[in-house]
N, C-alpha and C positions, 0 to 999 in steps of 0.2 A: 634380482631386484633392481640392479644398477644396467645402465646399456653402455657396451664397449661399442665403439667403430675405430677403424683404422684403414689406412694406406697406405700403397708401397707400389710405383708405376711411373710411366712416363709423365704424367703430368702435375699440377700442380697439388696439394692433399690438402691444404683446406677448405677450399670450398667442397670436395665433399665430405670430409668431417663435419663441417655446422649440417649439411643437408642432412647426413646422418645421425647426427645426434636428434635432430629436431624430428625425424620417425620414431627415433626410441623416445622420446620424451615422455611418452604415455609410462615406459619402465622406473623414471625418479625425473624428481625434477626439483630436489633442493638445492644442489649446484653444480655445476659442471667447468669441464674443460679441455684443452689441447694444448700436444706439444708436439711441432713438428722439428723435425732437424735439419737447420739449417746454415751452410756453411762449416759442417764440423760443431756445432754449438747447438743449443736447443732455443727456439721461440716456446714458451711456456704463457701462457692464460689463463687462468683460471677465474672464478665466478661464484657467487651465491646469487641464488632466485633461480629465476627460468632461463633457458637457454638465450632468449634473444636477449638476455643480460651482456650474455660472454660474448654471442654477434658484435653487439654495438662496438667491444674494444677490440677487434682481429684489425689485425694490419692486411690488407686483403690482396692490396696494394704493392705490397712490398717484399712478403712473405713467398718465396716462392719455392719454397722446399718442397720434396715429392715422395716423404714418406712422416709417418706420425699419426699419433694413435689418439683418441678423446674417448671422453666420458660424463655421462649425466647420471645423479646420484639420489639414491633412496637410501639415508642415514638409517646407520643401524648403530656405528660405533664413534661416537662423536656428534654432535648437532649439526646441522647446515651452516658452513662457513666456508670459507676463503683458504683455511691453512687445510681444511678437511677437506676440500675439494680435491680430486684425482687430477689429471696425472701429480704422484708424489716422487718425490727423486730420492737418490740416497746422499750422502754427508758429501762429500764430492759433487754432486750433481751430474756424474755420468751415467747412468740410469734413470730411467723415466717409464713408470709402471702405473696400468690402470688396471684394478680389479673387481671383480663384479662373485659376490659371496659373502663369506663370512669364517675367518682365520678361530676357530676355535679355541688355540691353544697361544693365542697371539700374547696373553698377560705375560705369562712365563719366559715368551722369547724376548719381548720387549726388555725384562730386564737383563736379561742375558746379555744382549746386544748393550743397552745402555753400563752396563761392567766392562766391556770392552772399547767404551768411548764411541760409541754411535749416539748421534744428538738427534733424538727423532722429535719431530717438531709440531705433529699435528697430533691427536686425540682416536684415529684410525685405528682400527685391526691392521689397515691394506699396508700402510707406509712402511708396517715390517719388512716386506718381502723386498723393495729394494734395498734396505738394508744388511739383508742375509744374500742377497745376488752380491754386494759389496762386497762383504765379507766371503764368498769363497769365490770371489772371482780372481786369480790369482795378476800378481805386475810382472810385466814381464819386457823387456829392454832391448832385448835383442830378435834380430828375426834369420832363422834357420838358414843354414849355406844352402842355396840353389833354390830357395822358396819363390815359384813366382809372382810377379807383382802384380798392381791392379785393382781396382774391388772386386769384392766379394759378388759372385753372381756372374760377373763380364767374360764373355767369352764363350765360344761352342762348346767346348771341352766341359763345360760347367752342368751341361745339362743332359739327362736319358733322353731314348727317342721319345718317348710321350710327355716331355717337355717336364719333366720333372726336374729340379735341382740337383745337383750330386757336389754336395760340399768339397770346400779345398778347406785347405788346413791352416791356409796362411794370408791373409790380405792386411794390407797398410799397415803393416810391422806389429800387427798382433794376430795370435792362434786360434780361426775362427770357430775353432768347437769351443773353446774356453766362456764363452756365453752360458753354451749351452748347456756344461758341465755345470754351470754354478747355479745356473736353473732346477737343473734335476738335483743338483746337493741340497737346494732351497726345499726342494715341495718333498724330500725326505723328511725335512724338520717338522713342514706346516699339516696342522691338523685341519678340517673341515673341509666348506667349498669353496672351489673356487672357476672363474676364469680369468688369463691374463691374458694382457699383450707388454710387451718391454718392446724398447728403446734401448740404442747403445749410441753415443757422442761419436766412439773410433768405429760404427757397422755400419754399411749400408743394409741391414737388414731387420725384419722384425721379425721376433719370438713369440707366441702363442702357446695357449697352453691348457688344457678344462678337466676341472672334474668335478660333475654334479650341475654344473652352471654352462647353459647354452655359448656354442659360438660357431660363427657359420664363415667358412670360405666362399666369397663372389668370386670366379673367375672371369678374369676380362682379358682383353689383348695387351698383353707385355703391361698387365695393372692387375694387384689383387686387390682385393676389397674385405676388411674384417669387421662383423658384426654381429650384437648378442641374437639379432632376429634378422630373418632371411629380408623383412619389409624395408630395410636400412639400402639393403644392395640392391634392390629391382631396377629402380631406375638407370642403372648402368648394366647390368647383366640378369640374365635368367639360368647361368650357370653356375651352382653351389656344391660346396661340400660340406656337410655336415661333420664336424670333428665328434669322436668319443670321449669317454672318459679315458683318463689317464695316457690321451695323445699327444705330444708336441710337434709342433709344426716350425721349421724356418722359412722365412716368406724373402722372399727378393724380389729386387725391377724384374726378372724374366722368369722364373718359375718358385715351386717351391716341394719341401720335403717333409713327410708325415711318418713318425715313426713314435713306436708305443715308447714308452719310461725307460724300457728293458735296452731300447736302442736298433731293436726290429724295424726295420722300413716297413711301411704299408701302402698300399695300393688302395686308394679310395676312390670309390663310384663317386661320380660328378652327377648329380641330381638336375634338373631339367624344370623351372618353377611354372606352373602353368597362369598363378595370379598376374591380373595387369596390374600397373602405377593406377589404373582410373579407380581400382575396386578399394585402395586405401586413400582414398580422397572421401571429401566430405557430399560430394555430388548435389549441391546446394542448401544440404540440410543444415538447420545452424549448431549440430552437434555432431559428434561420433555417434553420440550413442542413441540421438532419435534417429540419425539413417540406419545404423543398425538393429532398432526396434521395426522398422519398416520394411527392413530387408528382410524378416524372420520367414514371408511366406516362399520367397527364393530360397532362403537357404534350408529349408523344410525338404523342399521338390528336391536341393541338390543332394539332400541326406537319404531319402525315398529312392531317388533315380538308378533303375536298374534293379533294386532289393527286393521289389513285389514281383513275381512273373507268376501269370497260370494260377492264381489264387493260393501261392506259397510264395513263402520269405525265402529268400536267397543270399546268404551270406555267404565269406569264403573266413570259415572259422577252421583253424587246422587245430583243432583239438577233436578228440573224441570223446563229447560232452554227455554220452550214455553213461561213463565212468563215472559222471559229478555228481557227489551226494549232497555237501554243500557248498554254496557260496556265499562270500564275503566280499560286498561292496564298500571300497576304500577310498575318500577324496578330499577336499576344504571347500569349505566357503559354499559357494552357488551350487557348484557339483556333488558336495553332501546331501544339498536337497534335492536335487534331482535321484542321487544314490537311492532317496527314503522311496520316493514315488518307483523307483525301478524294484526295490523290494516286494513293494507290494502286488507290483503285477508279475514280475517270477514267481511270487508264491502263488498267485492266481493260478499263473496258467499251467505251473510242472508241479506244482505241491512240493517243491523243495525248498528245504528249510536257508533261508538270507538274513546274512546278522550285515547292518551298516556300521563301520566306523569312523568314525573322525581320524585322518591320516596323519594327524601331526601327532597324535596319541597311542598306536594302532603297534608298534616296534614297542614302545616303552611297558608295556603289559604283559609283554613273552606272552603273544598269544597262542593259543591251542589253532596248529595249522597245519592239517596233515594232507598228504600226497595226492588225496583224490578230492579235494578243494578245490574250488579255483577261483584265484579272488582276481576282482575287477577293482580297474583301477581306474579312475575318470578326472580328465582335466582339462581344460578347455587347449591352455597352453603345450602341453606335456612336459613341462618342464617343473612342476612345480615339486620344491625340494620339498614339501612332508609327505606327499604322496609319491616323489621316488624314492624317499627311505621306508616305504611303509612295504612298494615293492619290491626292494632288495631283500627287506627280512621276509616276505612270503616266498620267494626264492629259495632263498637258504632255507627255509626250513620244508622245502618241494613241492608245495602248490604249483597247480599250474595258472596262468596265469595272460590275462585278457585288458587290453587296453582302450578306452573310451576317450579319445582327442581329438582337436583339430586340427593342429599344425603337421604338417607331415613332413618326415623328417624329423620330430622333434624325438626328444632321449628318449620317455616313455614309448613310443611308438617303435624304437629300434629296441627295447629291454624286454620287451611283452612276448609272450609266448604266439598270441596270437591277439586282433584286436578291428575296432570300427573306427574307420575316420570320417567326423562329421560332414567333411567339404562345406562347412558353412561361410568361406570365405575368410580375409583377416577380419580380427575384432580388433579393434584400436582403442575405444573406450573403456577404461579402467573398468567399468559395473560391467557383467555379461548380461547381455541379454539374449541375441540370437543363438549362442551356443547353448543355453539352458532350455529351451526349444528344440534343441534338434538332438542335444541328448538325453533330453523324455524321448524322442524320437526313435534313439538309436536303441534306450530299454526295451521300450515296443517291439521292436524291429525284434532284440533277439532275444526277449521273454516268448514270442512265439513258436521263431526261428527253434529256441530250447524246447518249447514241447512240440513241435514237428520231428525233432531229431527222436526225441521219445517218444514216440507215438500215442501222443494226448492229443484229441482235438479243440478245436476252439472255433469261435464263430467268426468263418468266411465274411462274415458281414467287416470285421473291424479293419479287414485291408482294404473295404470300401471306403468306407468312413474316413480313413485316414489320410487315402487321397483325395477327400477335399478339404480338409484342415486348413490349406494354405490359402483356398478361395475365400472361408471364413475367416480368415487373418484378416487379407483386406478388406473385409468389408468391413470388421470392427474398427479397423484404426483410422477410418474416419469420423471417430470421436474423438478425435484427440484433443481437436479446438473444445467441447465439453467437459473435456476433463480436467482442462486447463480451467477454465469454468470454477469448476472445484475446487481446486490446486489453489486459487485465488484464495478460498476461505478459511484455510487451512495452512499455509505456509508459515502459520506465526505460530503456531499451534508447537509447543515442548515433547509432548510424548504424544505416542502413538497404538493400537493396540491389535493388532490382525487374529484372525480367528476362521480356522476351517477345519472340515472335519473327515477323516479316511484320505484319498487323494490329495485333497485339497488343503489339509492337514500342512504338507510340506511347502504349499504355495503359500500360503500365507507367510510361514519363515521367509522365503525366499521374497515375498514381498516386501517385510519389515525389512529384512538386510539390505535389499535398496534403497530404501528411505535413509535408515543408517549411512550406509556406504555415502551417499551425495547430497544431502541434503542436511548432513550432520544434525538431524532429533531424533532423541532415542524412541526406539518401537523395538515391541518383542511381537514374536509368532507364537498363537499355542493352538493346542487342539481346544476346538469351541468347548465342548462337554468338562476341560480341564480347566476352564474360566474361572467356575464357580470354587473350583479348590487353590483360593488363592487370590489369583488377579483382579477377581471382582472386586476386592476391595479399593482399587484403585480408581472405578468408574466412577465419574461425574459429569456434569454437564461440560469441562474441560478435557475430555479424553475421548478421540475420535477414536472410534470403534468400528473397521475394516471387516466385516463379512463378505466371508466367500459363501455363497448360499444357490447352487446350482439345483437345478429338480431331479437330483438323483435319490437314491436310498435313503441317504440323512437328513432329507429334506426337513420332515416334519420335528424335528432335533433341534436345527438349526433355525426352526422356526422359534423354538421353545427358549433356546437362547437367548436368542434377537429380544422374547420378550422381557429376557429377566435382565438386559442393560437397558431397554427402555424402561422398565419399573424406577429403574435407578439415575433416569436421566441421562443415559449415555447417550453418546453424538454418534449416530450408527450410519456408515456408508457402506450400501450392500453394493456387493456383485452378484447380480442374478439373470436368470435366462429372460428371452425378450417376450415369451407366451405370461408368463409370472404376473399376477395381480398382490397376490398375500401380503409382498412386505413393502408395498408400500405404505400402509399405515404406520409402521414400523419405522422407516430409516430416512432420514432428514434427508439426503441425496443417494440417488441409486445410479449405477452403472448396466445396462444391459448389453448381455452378452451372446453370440448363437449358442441354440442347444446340439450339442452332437452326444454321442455316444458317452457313459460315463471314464471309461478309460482315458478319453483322448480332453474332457474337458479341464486338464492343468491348462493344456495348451492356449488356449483358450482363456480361463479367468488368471492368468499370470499376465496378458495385456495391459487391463487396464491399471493392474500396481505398477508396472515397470511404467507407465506413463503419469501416472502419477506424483511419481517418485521423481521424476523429469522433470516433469513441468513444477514442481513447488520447490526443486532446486535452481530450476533458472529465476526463478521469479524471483530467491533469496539471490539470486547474482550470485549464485557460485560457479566454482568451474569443475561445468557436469565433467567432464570427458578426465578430467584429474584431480579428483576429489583428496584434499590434503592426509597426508600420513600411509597412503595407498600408492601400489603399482602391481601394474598388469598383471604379471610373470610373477612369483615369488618366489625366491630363487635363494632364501634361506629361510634354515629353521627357525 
């Protein structure tokens, strides 16, 4: 939830700690800070608000130390303040620790610690862990006959041929594994997730360390660079290493060294990024998140490209999905609703039975999860902790198991048994847009892909139709100025009400949830036909009422609908196809949208809500792209 960055190189580390922090900023943004080490002492900052808080008071000037770690923060334990702001140190202040998670079993240590005379000073889970690095980091006075001298790092002798670190035992009259040691004593204690970076006053070195919670190695020339997301490092390197769980890593000015808990050396692939700096720019739009609504018809083509050949889907699924009796699609948030819409066309097109769960729920029920299952797991990020505890417990109980993200590299992606990567580009904007696009996309892709492997047919027509979805993209979203239109008469408006029926069913959810997410007024999604058990009692002439009413099979349903909240005075804004005459007697402002195939029209009437939802957020002045109490990545339970 929180974004780590850090440095450790030849040159100076704060100026890119602020650049770093301010890419993650999308990850928290209640307060942040840095601590570089400087002269043997720490420059420490910290901050409540947004980053450019902590900018204004950096010594930029003066500061020139060349290693030090920062962080921007999504409260979870403690409020937005100053003493809870990260980097926290311990009762000495020789340690300086940023964490990004969530210490489960922190109550119980905290008092432990505070019986033994640690004064912990802020309201954190995190501030524990420097005080258990304290406490088993042992004092020690003297340094070993024949020990040679130096820092840590300096020298040939220090490093393998492939430029990897190879620790000494001894630098500036302390035992440099003894960090390390009281690290790994540390994360014996702590329950939950985490990632870290530590600081030491007497190292030249930094410690890293993840489990459950992203962090990524930049490699650069005689410079690392540590960050919770690969977006933080581009601008200096396109060379990463993705860390695992339960890795440690020691970092220096000239290389570094990655070894599991157990104290195994490991050998880690250096990943190759292929995103430029231009594609997480705002490329003059005045949001993330409207150039990413904009982007959707590219990032569609880059989710399609290469999948269709020869009038078949072509995936490279290393499972042997003739074995799958059933599936269970597993996810939060946006990607639930996408989850609901991919059930429905799996069962379309193999007749096999898809149960959707909500993944922060999905472990906690001891579900029934046997061998020849195979649950799918979908995340825009792949990082996201209820959906990777949902796939560790289908794991363990031997499903096999398929991942639906976009980040590559990200945990989900290396934990899956096998899986599709959207390529939709980074999302930077807190709401998804483009990725809930392209994994309808990706269902498509291999709800077919699944009955081709079976030999079910399906209609050749819909790999037609699909590649032109993204032609149809833009020609809609030069409504946008219209819709904002809209947006004007409605942004005062308290609640909200959306309603679709089969497919569209889930877009509407997925509609309300944007509304929600950025514009802070409550709106619920239901099935239209479920209106009348219940919600209707809410309608009045003060309850804008969002129909999704395409001309497909429930057409004349959803006509039937429409009519029974106009009886009642409801404020109805339909989404309907451009041929459609019917409801306009019906709905005080309409939306028109192209007609395609009924499969692929989520694609399609999920536009004009995701602009919607835009435009009467900016209009309220808020801020789309970090909508308060939200972050990107969610990186605890």
């Amino acid at each position: 939830m929180c974004g780590i960055v850090g440095y450790i190189g030849k040159n100076k580390a704060l100026p890119f700690l602020i650049e770093g922090l301010k890419k993650l900023e999308y990850r928290g943004y209640d307060s942040s800070g840095i601590c570089v080490k400087e002269n043997n002492d720490f420059y420490l900052v910290k901050k409540k608000g947004k980053i450019s808080e902590l900018e204004g008071h950096l010594d930029f000037k003066n500061v020139s130390g060349s290693l030090g770690i920062a962080h921007t923060r999504w409260a979870t334990h403690g409020e937005p303040s100053e003493k809870n702001a990260h980097p926290h140190l311990d009762c000495r202040g020789r340690f300086a620790i940023v964490h990004n998670g969530i210490i489960e079993n922190y109550s119980s240590l905290k008092k432990l610690l505070q019986k033994e005379g640690h004064k912990i000073t802020s309201d954190t889970d995190s501030e524990i862990i420097a005080h258990l690095i304290e406490k088993f980091y042992p004092v020690r006075n003297t340094v070993r006959a024949g020990a040679p001298e130096g820092s840590f790092g300096s020298g040939r002798e220090n490093f393998t041929q492939n430029g990897n670190f190879r620790p000494r035992a001894v630098s500036n009259g302390v035992y440099q594994d003894d960090l390390e040691k009281a690290v790994r004593k540390t994360l014996t204690l702590i329950e939950g997730a985490y990632a870290l970076a530590i600081l030491d006053k007497s190292s030249e070195n930094i410690i890293i360390v993840r489990k459950s919670s992203p962090l990524v190695l930049g490699i650069g020339k005689k410079e690392i660079f540590i960050a919770s997301d690969v977006s933080a490092v581009l601008s200096k390197t396109k060379k990463v290493i993705y860390l695992d769980d339960n890795e440690i890593a020691v970092l220096t000015k000239g290389g570094y060294v990655i070894k599991n808990l157990n104290g195994k050396l490991i050998d880690k692939k250096v990943h190759k990024i292929k995103w430029t700096i231009l594609e997480i720019e705002k490329g003059g739009f005045r949001h993330f998140m409207l150039k990413e609504i904009f982007e959707q018809p590219d990032a569609i083509e880059n989710t399609l490209r290469g999948r269709i050949l020869k009038n078949k889907v072509k995936l490279n699924i290393n499972l042997d999905l003739k074995k799958i009796n059933r599936i269970i699609i597993t996810a939060c948030g946006t990607s639930w609703c996408s989850a609901l819409i991919g059930k429905h066309l799996i069962e379309k097109f193999t007749k096999v039975s898809v149960e959707v769960d909500y993944a922060s729920e999905f472990r906690y029920r001891d579900p029934i999860v046997r061998q020849d299952d195979l649950v799918i797991v979908i995340s825009q990020s792949g990082e996201t902790a209820d959906t990777l505890a949902a796939l560790k417990e289908a794991k363990k109980k031997g499903a096999k198991t398929l991942g639906i993200v976009n980040a590559v590299g990200s945990t989900i992606s290396r934990e899956v048994d096998t899986g599709i990567y959207l390529h939709a580009g980074p999302e930077i904007g807190v709401a998804t847009t483009k990725a809930f696009s392209c994994q309808i996309i990706a269902l498509i892709l291999f709800s077919l892909y699944f009955a081709q492997v079976r030999g079910q047919s399906f209609d050749k027509n819909i790999l037609k139709e699909i590649k032109v979805i993204p032609k149809l993209i833009k020609e809609f979203l030069k409504q946008s100025k219209n819709i904002r239109l809209i947006a004007k008469k409605y942004k005062n408006y308290k609640n909200f009400l959306y309603l679709g029926r089969n497919l569209n069913f889930p877009v509407a959810l997925e509609g309300a949830l944007k509304l929600k997410e950025i514009s802070y007024i409550h709106a619920e999604g239901y099935p239209a036909a479920e209106m009348k058990h219940g919600p209707i009692a809410l309608v009045d002439e003060n309850m804008p009422v969002v129909f999704i009413c395409p001309q497909d099979e429930t057409y004349q349903k959803i006509l039937s609908n429409m009519e029974e909240i106009k009886a009642r005075k409801g404020n109805i804004i339909a989404i309907i196809n451009k041929s459609d005459d019917k409801v306009l007697k019906l709905a005080k402002y309409i939306i028109k949208v192209p007609k395609t195939i009924d499969i692929l029209s989520p694609l399609l009437n999920v536009l004009p809500l995701q602009l919607l939802a835009y435009h009467i957020a900016d209009l309220k002045g808020l801020n789309v792209d970090k909508p308060r109490n939200l972050a990107k990545s969610v990186t605890v339970e």
